[in-house]
C-alpha positions in Angstrom: 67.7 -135.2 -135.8 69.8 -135.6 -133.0 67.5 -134.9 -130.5 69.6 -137.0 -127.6 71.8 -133.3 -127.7 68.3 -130.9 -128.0 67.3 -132.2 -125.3 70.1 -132.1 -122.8 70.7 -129.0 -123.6 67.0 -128.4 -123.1 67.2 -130.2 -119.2 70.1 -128.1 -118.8 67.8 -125.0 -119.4 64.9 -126.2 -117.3 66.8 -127.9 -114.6 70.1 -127.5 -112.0 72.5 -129.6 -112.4 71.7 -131.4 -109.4 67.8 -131.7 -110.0 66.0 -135.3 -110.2 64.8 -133.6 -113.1 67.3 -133.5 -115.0 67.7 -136.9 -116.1 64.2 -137.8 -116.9 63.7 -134.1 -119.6 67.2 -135.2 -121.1 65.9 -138.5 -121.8 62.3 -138.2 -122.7 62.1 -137.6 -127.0 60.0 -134.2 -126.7 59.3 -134.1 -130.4 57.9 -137.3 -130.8 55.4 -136.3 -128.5 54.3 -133.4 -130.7 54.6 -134.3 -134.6 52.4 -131.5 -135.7 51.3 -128.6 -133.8 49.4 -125.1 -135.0 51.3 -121.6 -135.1 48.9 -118.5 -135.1 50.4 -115.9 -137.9 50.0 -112.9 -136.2 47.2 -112.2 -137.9 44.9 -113.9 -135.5 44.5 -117.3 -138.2 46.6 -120.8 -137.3 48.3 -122.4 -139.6 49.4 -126.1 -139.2 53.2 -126.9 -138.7 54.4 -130.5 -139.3 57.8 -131.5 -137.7 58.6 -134.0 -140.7 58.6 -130.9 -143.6 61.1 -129.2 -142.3 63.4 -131.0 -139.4 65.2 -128.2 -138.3 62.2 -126.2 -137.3 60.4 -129.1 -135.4 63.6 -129.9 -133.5 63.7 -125.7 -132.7 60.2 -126.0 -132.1 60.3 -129.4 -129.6 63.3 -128.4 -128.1 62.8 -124.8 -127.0 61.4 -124.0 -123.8 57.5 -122.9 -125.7 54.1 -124.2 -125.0 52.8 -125.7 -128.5 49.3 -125.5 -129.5 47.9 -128.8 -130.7 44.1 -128.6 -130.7 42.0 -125.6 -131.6 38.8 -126.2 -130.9 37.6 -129.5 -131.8 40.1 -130.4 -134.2 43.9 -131.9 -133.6 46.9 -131.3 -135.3 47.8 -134.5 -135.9 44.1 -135.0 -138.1 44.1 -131.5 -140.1 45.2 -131.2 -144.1 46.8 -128.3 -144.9 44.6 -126.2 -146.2 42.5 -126.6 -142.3 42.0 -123.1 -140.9 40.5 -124.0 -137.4 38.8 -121.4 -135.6 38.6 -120.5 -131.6 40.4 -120.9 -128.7 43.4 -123.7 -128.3 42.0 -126.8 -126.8 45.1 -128.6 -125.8 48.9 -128.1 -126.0 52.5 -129.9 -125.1 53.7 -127.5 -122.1 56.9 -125.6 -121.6 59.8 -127.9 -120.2 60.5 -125.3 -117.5 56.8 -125.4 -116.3 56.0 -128.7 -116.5 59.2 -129.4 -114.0 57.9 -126.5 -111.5 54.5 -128.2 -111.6 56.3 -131.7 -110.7 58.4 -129.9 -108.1 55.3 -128.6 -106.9 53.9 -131.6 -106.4 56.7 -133.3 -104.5 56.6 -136.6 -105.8 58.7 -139.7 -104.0 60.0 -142.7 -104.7 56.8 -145.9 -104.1 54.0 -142.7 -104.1 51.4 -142.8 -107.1 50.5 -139.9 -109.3 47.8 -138.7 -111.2 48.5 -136.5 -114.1 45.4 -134.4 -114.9 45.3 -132.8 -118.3 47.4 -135.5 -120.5 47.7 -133.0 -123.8 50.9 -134.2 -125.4 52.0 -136.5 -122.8 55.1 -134.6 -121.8 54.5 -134.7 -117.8 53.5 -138.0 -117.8 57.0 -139.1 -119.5 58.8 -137.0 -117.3 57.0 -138.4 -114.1 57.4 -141.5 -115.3 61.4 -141.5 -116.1 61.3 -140.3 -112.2 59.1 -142.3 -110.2 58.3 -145.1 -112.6 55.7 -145.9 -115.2 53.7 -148.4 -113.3 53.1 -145.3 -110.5 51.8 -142.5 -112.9 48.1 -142.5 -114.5 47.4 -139.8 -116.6 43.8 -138.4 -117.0 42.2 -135.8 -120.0 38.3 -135.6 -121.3 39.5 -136.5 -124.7 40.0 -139.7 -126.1 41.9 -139.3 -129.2 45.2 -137.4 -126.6 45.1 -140.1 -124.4 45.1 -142.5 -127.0 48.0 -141.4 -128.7 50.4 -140.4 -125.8 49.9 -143.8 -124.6 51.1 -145.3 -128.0 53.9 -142.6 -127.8 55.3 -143.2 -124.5 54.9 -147.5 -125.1 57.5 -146.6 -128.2 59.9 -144.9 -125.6 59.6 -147.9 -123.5 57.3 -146.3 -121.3 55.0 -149.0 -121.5 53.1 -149.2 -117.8 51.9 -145.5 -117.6 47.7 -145.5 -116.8 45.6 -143.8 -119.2 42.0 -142.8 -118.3 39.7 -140.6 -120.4 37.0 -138.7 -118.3 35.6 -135.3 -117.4 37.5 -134.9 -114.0 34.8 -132.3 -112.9 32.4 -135.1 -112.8 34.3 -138.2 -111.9 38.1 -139.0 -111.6 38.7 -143.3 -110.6 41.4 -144.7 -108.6 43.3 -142.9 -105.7 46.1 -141.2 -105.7 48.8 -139.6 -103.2 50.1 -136.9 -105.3 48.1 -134.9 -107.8 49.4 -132.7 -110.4 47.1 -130.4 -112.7 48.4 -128.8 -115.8 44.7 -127.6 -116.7 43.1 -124.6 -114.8 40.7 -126.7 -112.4 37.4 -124.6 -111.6 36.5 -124.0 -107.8 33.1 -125.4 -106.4 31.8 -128.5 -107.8 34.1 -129.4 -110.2 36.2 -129.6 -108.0 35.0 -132.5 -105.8 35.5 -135.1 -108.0 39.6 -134.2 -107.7 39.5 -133.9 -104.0 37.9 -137.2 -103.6 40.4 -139.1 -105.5 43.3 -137.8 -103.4 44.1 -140.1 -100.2 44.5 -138.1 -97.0 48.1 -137.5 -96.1 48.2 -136.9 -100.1 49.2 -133.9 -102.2 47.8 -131.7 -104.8 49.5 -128.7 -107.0 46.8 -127.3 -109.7 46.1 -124.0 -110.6 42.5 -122.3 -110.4 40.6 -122.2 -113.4 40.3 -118.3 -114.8 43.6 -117.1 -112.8 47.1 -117.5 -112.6 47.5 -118.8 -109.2 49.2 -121.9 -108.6 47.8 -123.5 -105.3 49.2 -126.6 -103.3 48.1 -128.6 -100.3 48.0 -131.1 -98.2 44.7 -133.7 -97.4 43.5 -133.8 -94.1 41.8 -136.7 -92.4 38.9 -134.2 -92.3 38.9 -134.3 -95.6 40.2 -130.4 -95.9 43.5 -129.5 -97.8 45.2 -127.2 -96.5 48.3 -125.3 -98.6 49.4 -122.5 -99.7 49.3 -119.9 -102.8 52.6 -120.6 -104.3 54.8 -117.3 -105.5 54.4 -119.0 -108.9 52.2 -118.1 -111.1 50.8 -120.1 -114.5 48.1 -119.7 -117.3 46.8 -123.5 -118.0 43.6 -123.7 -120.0 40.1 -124.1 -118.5 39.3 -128.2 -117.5 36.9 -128.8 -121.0 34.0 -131.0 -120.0 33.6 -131.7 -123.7 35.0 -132.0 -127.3 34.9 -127.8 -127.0 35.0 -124.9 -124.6 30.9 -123.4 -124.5 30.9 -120.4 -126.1 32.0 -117.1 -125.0 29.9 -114.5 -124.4 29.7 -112.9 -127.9 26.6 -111.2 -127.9 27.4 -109.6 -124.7 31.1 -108.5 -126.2 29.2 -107.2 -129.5 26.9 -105.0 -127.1 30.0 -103.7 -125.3 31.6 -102.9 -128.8 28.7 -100.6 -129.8 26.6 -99.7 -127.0 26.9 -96.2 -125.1 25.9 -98.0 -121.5 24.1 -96.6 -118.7 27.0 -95.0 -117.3 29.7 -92.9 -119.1 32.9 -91.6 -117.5 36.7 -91.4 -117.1 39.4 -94.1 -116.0 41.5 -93.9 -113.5 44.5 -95.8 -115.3 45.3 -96.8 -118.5 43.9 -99.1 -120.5 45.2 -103.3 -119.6 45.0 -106.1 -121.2 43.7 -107.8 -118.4 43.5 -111.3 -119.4 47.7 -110.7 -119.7 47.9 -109.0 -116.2 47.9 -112.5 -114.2 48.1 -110.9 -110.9 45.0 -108.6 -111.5 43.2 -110.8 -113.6 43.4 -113.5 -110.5 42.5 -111.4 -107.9 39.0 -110.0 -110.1 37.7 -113.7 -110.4 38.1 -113.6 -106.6 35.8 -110.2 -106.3 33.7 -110.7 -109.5 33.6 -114.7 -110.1 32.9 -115.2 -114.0 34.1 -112.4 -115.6 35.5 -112.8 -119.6 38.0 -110.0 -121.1 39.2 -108.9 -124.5 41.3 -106.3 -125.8 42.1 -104.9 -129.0 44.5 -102.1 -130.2 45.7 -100.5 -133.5 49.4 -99.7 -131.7 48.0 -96.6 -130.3 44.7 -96.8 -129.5 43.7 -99.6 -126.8 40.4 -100.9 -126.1 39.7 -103.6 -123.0 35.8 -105.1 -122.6 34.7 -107.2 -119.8 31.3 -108.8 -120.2 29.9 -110.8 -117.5 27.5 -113.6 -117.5 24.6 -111.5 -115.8 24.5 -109.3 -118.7 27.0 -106.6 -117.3 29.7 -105.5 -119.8 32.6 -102.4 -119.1 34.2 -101.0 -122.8 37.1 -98.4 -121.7 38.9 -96.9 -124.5 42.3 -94.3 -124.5 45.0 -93.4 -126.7 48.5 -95.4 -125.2 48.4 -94.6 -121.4 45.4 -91.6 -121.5 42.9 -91.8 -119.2 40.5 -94.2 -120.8 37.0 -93.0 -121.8 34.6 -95.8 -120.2 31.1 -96.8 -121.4 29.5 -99.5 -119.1 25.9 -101.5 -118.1 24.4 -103.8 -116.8 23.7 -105.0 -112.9 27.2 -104.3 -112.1 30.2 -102.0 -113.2 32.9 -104.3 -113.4 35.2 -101.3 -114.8 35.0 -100.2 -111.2 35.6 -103.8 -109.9 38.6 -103.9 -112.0 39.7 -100.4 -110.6 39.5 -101.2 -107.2 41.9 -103.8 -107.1 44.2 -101.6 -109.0 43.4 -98.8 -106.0 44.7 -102.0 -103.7 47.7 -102.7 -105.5 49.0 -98.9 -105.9 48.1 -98.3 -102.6 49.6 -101.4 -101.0 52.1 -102.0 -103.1 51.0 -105.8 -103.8 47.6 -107.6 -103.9 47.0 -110.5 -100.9 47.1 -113.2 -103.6 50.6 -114.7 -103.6 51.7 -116.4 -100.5 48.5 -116.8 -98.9 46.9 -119.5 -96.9 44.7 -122.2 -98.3 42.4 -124.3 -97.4 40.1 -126.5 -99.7 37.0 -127.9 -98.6 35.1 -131.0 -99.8 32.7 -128.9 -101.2 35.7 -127.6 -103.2 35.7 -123.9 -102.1 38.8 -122.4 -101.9 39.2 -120.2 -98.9 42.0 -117.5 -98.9 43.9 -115.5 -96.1 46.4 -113.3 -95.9 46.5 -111.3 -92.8 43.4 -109.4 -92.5 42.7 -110.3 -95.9 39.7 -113.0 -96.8 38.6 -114.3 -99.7 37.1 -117.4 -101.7 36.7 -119.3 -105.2 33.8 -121.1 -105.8 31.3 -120.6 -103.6 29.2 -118.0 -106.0 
């Protein structure tokens, strides 16, 4: 494989041709960072993919600006036979070039300043930080063992040999201290995220997003231990900080009862049918007005079904052919339907919800308060 051409012409993709980026993704061997990753088939199965069968597809693979999936619930690529069907939700993946470069832009690294890299997966940011700033500056953080194992023995055969590798649960401790802070893994308001705050000096930097939306925040430490930022106009779906070898269930006896039950209440939609967990915007802004909320959605090409369950035993099933009103059966404490329709009210009527561009500021209790205008809102402090 000639994979010194891949990837230029991938850092000419991700980067302008005058970005301090584009050096370190034209030098950094992408596909030895992921020998095996897992392809779903479209029919909701993954099947295992290794780069060594068949060059030409791992270089495509490596090289193209895609996220690759590389641990399904407990179990790695890199340990599965080829007859392993893993089940669940992906666990861990190498990130898209192009995002892994706006994170890092995010985070306005500088020459002498020391990073942390939370959510190791693949290793990619951490070489690409470390081609920029220098090895000895990065250290590079994830819950599991076996990733940052091998990333470490990865990057020391790039000559990357100085890199930090820590394996903890950074919603419960995260050692050292660190000027900049870059999180490729959604990082959940509250408690959880204390731990981060605390390991960032003041005068220091963070860019994460928010576990359970889209929104990419950034800030700036305080002496008073605040940081205060901004919502980015960016936007980016990481995976949920795991505290463990798995995520904890999801609700499935709650999205069984939506499935089947009639509800307590029974009416008609407003608009059609969304998948919300795709619609970032509208997704983001519900975990800000009903904290905790899980989504699904099925459809057959014509007919489309959404459910949202929620932890306190309230579930919403609404149901329409293509862009009909949708029929929608819901119970429970709340209707979280109607939550979901009242942000939509905000956005047709306002054109835009309050979300991207507003003010930030993070406490040490690690609430994140919002503001934009008259607008107020908060993360973690339910």
């Amino acid at each position: 494989m000639n994979w010194e051409k891949e990837a230029g012409r991938l850092a000419d993709r991700v980067a302008d041709p005058d970005s301090r980026w584009l050096a370190p993704v034209a030098t950094v061997p992408r596909h030895e960072l992921v020998p095996r990753w897992w392809e779903a088939d479209g029919t909701g199965a993954w099947v295992l993919r290794n780069g060594a069968d068949d060059p030409a597809a791992w270089a495509q693979a490596a090289y193209g600006d895609r996220s690759l999936v590389t641990r399904v619930g407990p179990l790695h690529a890199d340990r599965a036979g080829p007859g392993d069907r893993p089940e669940g939700l992906p666990t861990s993946s190498a990130t898209l070039p192009s995002l892994v470069v706006r994170m890092l832009r995010h985070g306005r690294l500088g020459d002498g300043l020391s990073l942390l890299d939370l959510g190791t997966g693949a290793g990619g940011l951490t070489a690409y930080a470390s081609r920029r700033i220098g090895d000895h500056l990065v250290t590079s953080l994830d819950v599991d063992p076996y990733l940052t194992e091998a990333a470490g023995v990865r990057l020391a055969a790039m000559g990357l040999l100085h890199p930090t590798f820590v394996t903890a649960d950074a919603t419960t401790r995260v050692p050292g201290a660190y000027e900049r802070i870059v999180s490729t893994v959604g990082l959940p308001a509250g408690p959880g995220l204390r731990p981060v705050l605390a390991a960032l000096v003041p005068g220091g930097r963070i860019a994460t997003t928010i576990g359970r939306t889209s929104l990419i925040v950034t800030g700036w430490k305080h002496n008073d231990g605040d940081v205060v930022g901004v919502v980015e106009r960016d936007t980016a779906g990481f995976m949920l900080t795991r505290s463990g070898d798995d995520y904890p269930p999801a609700l499935t006896g709650l999205f069984a009862l939506a499935r089947t039950s009639e509800g307590e209440t029974t009416g008609i939609g407003r608009y059609p049918v969304v998948d919300v967990a795709e619609a970032w915007e509208l997704r983001s802004m519900l975990e800000v007005t009903t904290p905790g909320v899980e989504s699904a959605f099925e459809t057959d090409g014509e007919t489309r079904t959404a459910y949202l369950v929620h932890p306190d035993g309230s579930w919403a099933r609404a149901t329409a052919e293509w862009t009909d009103p949708p029929e929608v059966h819901q119970g429970g404490p709340q209707r979280l339907w109607g939550a979901l329709e009242r942000v939509r009210n905000r956005l047709n009527t306002e054109g835009s919800l309050p979300l991207l561009g507003a003010r930030v500021r993070i406490t040490p209790d690690g609430v994140v308060h919002l503001s934009r205008g008259g607008w107020r809102g908060s993360l973690g402090d339910r």
